[in-house]
C-alpha positions as CSV (number, residue, x, y, z in Angstrom):
1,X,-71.1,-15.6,-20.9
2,X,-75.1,-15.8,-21.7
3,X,-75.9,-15.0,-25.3
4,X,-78.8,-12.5,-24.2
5,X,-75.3,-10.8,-22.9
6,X,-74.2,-10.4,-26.7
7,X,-77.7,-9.8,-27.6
8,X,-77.9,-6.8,-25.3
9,X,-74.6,-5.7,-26.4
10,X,-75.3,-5.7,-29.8
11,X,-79.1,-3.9,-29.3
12,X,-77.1,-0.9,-27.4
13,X,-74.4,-0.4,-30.6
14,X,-77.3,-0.4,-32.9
15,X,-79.8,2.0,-30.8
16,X,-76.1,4.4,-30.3
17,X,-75.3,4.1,-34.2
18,X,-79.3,5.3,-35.1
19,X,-79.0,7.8,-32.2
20,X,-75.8,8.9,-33.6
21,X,-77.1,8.9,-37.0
22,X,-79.7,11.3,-36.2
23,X,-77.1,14.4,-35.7
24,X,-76.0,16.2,-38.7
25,X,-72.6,16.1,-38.6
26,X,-70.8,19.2,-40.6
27,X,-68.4,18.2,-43.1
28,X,-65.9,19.9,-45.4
29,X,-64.6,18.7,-49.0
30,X,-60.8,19.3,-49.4
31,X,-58.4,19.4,-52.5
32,X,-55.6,17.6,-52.3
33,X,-51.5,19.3,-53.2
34,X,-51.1,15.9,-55.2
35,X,-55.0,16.9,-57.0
36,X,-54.9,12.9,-56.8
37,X,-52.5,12.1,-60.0
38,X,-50.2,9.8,-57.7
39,X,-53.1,7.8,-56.8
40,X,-54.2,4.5,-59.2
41,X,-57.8,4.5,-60.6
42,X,-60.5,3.5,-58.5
43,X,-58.5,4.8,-55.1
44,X,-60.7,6.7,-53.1
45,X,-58.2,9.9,-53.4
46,X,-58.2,10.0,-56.9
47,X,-60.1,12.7,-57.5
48,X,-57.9,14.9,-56.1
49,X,-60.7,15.4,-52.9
50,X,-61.1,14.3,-49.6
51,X,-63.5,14.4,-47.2
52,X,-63.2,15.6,-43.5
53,X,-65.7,16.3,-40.5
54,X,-65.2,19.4,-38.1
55,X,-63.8,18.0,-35.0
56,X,-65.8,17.3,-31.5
57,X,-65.4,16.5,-28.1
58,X,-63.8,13.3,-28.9
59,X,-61.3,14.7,-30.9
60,X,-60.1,16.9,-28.1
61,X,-60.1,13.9,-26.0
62,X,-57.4,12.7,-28.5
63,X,-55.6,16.0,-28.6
64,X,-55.1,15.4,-24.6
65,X,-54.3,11.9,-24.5
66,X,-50.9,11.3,-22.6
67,X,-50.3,7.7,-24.3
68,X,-50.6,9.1,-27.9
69,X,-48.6,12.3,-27.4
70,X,-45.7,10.3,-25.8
71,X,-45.6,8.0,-28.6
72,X,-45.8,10.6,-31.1
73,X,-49.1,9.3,-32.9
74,X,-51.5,11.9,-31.0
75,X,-51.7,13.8,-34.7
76,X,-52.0,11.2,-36.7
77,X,-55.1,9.5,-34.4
78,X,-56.4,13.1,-34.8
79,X,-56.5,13.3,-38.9
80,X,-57.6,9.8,-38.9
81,X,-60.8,10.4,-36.6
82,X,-61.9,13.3,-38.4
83,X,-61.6,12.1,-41.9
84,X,-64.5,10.7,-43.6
85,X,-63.9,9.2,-46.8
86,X,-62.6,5.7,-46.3
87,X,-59.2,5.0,-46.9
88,X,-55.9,2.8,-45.7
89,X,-54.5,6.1,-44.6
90,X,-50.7,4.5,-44.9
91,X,-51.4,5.2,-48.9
92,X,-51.8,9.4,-48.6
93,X,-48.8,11.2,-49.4
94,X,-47.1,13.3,-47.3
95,X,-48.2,16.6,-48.8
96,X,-51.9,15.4,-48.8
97,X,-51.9,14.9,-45.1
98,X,-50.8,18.5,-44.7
99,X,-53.2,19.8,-46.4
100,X,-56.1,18.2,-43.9
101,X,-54.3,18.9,-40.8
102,X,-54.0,22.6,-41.9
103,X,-57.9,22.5,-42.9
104,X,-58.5,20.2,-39.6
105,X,-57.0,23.2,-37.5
106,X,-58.8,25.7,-39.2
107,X,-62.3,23.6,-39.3
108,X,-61.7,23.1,-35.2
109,X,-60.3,26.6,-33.9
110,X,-60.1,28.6,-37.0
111,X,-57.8,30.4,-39.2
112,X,-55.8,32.3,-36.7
113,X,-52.7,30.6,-35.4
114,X,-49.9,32.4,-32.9
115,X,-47.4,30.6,-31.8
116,X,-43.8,31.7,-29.9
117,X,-40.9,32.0,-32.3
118,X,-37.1,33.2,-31.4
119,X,-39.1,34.5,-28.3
120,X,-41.3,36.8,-30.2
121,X,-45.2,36.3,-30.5
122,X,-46.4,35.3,-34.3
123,X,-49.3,35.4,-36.0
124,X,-50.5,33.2,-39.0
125,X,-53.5,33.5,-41.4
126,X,-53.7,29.7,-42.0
127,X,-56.8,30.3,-44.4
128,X,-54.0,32.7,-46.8
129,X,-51.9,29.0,-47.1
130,X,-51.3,27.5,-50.7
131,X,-51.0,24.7,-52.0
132,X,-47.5,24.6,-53.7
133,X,-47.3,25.0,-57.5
134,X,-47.6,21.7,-59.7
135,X,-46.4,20.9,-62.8
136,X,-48.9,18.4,-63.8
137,X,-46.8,17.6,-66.9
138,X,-44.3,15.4,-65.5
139,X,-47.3,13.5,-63.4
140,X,-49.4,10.1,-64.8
141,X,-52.0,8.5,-63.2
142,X,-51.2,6.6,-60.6
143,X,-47.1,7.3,-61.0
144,X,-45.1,8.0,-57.9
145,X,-42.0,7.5,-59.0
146,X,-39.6,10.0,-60.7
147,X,-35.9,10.2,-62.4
148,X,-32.9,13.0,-61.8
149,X,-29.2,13.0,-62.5
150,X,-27.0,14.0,-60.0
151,X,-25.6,17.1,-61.1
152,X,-22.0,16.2,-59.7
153,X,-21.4,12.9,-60.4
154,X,-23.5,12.6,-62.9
155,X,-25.4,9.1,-62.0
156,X,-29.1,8.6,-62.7
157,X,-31.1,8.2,-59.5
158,X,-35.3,6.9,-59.1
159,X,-37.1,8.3,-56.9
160,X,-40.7,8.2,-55.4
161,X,-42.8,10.0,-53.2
162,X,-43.3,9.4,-49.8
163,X,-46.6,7.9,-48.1
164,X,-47.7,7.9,-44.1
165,X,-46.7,4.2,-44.3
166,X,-43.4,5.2,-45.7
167,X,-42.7,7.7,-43.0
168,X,-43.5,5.5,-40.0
169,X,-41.0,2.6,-41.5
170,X,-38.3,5.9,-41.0
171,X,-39.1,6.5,-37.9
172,X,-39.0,3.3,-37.0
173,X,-35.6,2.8,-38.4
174,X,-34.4,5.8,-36.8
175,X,-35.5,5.1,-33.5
176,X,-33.8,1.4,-34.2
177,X,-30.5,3.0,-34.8
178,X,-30.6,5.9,-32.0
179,X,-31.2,2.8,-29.4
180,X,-27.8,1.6,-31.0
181,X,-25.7,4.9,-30.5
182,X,-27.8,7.6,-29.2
183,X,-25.1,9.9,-30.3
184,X,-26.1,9.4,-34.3
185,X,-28.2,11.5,-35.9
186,X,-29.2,9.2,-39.3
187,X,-32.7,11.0,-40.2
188,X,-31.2,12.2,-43.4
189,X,-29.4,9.3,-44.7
190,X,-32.1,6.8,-43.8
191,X,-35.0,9.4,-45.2
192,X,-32.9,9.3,-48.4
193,X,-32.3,5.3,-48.7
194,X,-36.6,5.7,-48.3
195,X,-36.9,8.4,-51.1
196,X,-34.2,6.7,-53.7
197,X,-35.4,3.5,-55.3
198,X,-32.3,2.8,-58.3
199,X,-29.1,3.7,-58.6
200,X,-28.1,3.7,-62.9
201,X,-30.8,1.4,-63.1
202,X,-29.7,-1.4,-60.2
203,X,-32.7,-1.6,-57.5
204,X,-30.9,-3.8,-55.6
205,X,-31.9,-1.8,-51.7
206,X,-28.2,-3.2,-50.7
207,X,-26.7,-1.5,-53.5
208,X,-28.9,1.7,-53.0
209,X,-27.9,1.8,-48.9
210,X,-24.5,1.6,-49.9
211,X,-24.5,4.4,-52.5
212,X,-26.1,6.8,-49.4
213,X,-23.6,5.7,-46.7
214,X,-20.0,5.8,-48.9
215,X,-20.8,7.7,-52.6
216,X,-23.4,10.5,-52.3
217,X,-21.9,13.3,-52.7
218,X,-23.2,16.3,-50.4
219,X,-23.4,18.8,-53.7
220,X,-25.4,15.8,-55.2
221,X,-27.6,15.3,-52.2
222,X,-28.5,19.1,-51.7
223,X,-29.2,19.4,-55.0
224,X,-31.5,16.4,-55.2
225,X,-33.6,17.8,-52.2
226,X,-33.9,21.1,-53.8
227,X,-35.5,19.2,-56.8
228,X,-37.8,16.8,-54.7
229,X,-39.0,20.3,-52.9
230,X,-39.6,21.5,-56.1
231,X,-41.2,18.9,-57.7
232,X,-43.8,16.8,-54.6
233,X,-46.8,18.0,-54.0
234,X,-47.4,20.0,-50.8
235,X,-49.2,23.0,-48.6
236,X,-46.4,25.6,-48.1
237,X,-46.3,26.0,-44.8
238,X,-43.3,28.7,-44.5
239,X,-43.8,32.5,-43.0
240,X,-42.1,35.4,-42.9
241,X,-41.1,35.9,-39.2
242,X,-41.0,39.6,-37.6
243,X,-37.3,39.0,-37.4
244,X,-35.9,37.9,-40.9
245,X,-36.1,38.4,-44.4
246,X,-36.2,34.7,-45.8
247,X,-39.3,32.5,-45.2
248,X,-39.3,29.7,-42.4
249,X,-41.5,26.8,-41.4
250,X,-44.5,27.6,-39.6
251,X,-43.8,25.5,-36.5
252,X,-46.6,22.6,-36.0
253,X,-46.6,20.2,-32.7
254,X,-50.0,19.7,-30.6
255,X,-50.8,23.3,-29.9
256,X,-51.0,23.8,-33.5
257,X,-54.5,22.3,-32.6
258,X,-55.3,23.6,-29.4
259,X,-53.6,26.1,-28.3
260,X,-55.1,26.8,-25.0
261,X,-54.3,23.4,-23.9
262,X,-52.0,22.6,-21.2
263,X,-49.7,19.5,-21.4
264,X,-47.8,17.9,-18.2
């Protein structure tokens, strides 16, 4: 291949970046659940913002790709093409990344949000969400691990927070085992052996999957959940359905961002 070949190539990115350059783009700043304590110095979320564009044609192309929703990544492209500030997006926190798909939805098709739920039509202000509550006290700089005692049995666990990155290592796993007996259902256990990182003080990760599979008792294990819900950083995403009393996820999947879309 002739190198006037490159040459042209190259000529045409620049001429599309300039061209490209010349639009002005909207953009939104964001505050993060985690206000960017769990994050060292220096990282580009530490200041507790993020920034994020208003999505285009291009992201819709995303929505609407049949490759990416059957490999369950369509969402994750999404947040990743409309953030701006630069970032190895494996490092946000779980919470974090709700916050901007929530602000993503309502930046693309605003605030309003129905959705079906036990067959009855819902409607969500997604502009009223919060960010949950957080005690800023037990938090340092950069920290993202945390201790609790098992109220049962009484041993001292560590814990950390979980990242992107750490969630596509479950899912991974998960999908590992399922192709092993596709009767299991190990999301729990194997999110926990993720979440726990010492066992009275041994960080051994053999001793720590053993302690999940044979010793954790369920009393311990609900309890440790209710304290990690308490505790992370988050968006809360619950509503009150028409139907109940007691507050319930807000159900998110791909029409969460476009809801006029149809799907084969």
């Amino acid at each position: 291949m002739s190198s006037s070949f490159f040459i042209l190539i190259f000529i045409t990115r620049t001429v599309l970046i300039k061209y490209m350059s010349s639009f002005n783009l909207p953009t939104e700043t964001i505050e993060l659940p985690s206000k960017g304590l769990v994050y060292p110095e220096g990282h580009p979320l530490a200041e507790g913002t993020i920034e994020i564009k208003y999505m285009t044609a291009k992201e819709e192309d995303i929505l609407t790709n049949a490759n990416y929703i059957n490999d369950g990544t369509v969402l994750d492209r999404l947040l990743k093409s409309v953030i701006v500030t630069k970032f190895n997006f494996d490092d946000i926190l779980i919470g974090d990344k709700n916050a901007i798909m929530v602000a993503a939805r309502i930046l693309g098709y605003g605030a309003e949000y129905k959705f079906n739920f036990n067959g009855q039509e819902e409607v969500v202000d997604l502009s009223t969400l919060e960010n949950k509550p957080l005690d800023e006290s037990i938090y340092q700089r950069g920290k993202t691990e945390f201790e609790f005692t098992l109220p049962a049995s009484g041993n001292n666990i560590t814990f950390k927070l979980l990242t992107h990155g750490d969630e596509r290592k479950i899912d991974q796993e998960v999908k590992g085992l399922k192709k092993i007996n596709k009767e299991a259902s190990p999301e729990l256990t194997t999110r926990l052996k993720y979440l726990i990182t010492s066992i009275n003080g041994d960080r051994d990760i053999k001793t720590i999957r053993e302690f999940v599979d044979t010793a954790f008792l369920a009393r311990d294990a609900r309890a440790f959940r209710e304290y990690l819900n308490q505790i992370q950083p988050d968006v809360d995403l619950t509503f009150f359905p028409s139907s109940r009393t007691e507050p319930t996820n807000i159900p998110i999947g791909i029409n969460f961002f476009w809801p006029d879309a149809k799907f084969s």
